[in-house]
C-alpha positions in Angstrom: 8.5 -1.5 -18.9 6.6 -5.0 -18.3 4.7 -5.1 -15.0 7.0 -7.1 -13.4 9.8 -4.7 -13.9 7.9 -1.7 -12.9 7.1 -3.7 -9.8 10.7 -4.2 -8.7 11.4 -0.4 -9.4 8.7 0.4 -6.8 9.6 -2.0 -4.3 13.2 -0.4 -4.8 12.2 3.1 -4.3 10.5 2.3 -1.4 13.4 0.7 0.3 15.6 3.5 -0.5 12.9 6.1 0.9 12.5 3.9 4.0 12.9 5.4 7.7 16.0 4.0 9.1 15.8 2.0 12.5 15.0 4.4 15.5 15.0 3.3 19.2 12.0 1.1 20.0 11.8 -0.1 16.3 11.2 -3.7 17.3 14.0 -4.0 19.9 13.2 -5.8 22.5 14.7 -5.2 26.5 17.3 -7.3 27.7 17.1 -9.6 30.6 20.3 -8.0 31.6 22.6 -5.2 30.9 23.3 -4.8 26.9 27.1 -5.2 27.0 28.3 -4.8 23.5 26.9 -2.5 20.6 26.0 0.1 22.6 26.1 2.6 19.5 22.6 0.5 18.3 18.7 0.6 18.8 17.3 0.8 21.5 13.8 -0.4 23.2 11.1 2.1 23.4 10.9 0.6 27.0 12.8 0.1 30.0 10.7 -1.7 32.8 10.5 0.3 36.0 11.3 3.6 34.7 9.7 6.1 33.0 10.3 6.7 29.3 10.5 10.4 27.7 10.8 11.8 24.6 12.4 15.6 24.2 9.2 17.5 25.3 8.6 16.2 28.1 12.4 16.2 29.5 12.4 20.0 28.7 9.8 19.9 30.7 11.2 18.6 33.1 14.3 20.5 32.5 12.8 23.5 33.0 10.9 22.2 36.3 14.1 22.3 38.5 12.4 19.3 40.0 14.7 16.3 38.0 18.1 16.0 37.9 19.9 15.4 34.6 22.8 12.4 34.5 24.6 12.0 31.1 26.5 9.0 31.8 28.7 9.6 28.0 31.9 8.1 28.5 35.0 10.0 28.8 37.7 10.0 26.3 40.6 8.5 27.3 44.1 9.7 27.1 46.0 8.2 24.2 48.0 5.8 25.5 52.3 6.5 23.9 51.7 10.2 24.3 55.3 11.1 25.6 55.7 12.8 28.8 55.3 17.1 28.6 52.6 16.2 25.8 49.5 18.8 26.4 46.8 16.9 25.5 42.7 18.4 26.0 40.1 16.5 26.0 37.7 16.9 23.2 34.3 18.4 25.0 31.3 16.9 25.8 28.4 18.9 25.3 25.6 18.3 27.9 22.1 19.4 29.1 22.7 22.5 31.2 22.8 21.5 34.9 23.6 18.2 34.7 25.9 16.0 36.3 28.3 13.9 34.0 29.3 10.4 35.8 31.1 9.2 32.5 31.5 5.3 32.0 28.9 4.4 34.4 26.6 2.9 31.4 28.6 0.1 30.5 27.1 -3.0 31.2 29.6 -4.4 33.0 31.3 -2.2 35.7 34.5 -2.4 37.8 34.1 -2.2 41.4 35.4 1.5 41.9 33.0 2.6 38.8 30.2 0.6 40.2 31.2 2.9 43.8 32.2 5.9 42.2 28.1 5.7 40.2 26.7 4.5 43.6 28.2 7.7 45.3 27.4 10.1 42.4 24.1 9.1 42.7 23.6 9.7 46.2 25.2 13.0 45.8 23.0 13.8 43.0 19.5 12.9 45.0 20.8 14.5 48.3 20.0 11.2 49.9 16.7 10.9 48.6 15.9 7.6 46.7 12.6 9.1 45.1 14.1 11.8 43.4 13.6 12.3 39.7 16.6 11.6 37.8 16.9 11.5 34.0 19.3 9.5 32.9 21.1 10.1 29.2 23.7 10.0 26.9 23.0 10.1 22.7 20.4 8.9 20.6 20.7 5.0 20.1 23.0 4.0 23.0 22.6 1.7 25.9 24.6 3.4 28.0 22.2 5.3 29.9 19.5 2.8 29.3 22.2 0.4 31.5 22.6 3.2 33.7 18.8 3.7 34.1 18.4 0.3 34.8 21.5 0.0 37.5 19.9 3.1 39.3 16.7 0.9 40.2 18.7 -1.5 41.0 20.3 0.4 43.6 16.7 1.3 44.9 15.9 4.5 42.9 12.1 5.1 42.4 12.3 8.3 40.2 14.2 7.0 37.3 13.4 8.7 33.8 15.3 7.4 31.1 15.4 10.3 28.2 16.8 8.4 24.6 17.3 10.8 22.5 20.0 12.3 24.8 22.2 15.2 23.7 21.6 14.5 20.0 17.5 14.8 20.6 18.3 17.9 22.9 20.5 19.5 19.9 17.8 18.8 17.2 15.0 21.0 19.4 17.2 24.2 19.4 17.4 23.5 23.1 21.0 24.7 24.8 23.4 22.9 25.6 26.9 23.7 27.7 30.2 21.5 28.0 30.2 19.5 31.0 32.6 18.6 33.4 32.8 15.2 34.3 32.8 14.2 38.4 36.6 13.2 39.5 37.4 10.0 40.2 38.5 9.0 43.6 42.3 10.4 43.4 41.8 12.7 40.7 
């Protein structure tokens, strides 16, 4: 093998042994709300909040002092099902304790979401704008980085956002229970 041909062989095992992109791997915060690709890398940052990785939301976990928001959003109903059709949803797995606002981490909202987050919020802090709340969802999606972010902007102080989520949570051999979202208004 010439030189130049082992050198190509190398620089092709290396790319095949090479870490795929994690959160923060060069990804840089928005000015705004991420609004499309939410299932991609995300920053290692998200200005005003605090950032944590698994141990330290255990910790936190295990605390009692935070409360945990998975903002995941809720399958919908298939739409053509025809009437008398039992349909279940398919579970969503979540951090014991938590409180599941689903679709609140899109990055645009529609009025009643934005009002039906706002509320859940409140309800979730008892009123109290400093409490710690970590925010999350699954590894690598801006949902509850965009939720983080809308929480400050509705004058939360203790916002944590955890990225790793459910899937970082799973990986640690730490439990997990299937949540029940918050109704809707009407539901």
């Amino acid at each position: 093998m010439t030189g130049d041909a082992a050198r190509l062989l190398l620089l092709g095992l290396l790319a095949l042994t090479a870490p795929a992109a994690r959160a923060g791997d060069g990804v840089v915060e928005p000015e705004d709300y991420r609004g499309a690709d939410y299932r991609s890398p995300t920053p290692s940052t998200l200005s005003g909040a605090r950032v944590v990785a698994t141990p330290d939301a255990e910790a936190l976990w295990k605390s009692g002092q935070a409360v945990f928001i998975d903002v995941m959003p809720r399958p919908p109903r298939p739409s053509g099902l025809p009437a008398g059709t039992i349909w279940r949803e398919k579970p969503r797995p979540n951090i014991p304790g938590s409180i599941w606002l689903p679709d609140t981490g899109y990055g645009a909202l529609a009025p009643s979401v934005e009002q039906y987050f706002s509320r859940g919020l409140e309800q979730a802090a008892g009123g109290d704008r400093t409490r710690t709340m970590v925010f999350y969802c699954l590894e690598n999606c801006w949902m509850s980085w965009n939720a983080a972010r809308r929480a400050m902007t509705l004058g939360y102080s203790g916002v944590v956002w955890y990225p790793a989520g459910t899937d970082g949570w799973q990986s640690a051999g730490l439990p997990l229970e299937d949540g029940k979202p918050v109704p809707y208004p009407g539901e």
